[in-house]
N, C-alpha and C positions, 0 to 999 in steps of 0.2 A: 215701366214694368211690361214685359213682351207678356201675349199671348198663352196660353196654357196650351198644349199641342195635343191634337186631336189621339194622337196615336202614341205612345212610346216605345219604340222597337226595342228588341231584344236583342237583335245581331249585328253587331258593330262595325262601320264601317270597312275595318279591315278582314272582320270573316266575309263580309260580304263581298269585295275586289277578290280575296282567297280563293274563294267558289267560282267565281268569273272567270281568274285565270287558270285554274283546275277544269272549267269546261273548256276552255281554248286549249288546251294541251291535249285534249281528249280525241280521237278519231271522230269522225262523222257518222262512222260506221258500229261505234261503240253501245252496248245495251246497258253498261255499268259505269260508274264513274265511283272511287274511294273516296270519301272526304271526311275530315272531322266530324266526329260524332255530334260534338258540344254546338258545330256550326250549322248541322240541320236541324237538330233540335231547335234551333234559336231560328229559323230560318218557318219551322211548321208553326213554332207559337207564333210569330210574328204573322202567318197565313193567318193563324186563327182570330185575331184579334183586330186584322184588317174585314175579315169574314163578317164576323159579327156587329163591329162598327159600320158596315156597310148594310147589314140586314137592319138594324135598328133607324135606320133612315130609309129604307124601304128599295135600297138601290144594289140590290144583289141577287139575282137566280143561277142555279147552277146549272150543269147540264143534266144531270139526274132530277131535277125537277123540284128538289126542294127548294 
């Protein structure tokens, strides 16, 4: 029986490569980038639940201070 996994993401491998080469296509010079709606969403939860797994083990300050 493997492990239970610390984390389980929400954004699947292939939205994730999506976004990679969605930034690669993008000028350097760019303020904007389009991308699936469903793929940032899943992209912030996934922020947030590394976030909080991190502050629960004591290993996470932001730059804002909290």
């Amino acid at each position: 029986m493997s492990p239970r996994p610390l984390i389980e993401l929400y954004t699947t491998m292939s939205e994730f490569e999506h976004l990679h080469e969605r930034h690669d296509r993008t000028r350097s010079t760019s303020k904007f980038i389009t991308v699936e709606r469903e793929a940032l969403i899943h992209i912030l939860m996934d922020h947030s639940r590394l976030v909080d797994a991190l502050r629960q083990a004591g290993q996470v300050r932001s730059r804002d201070g909290s």
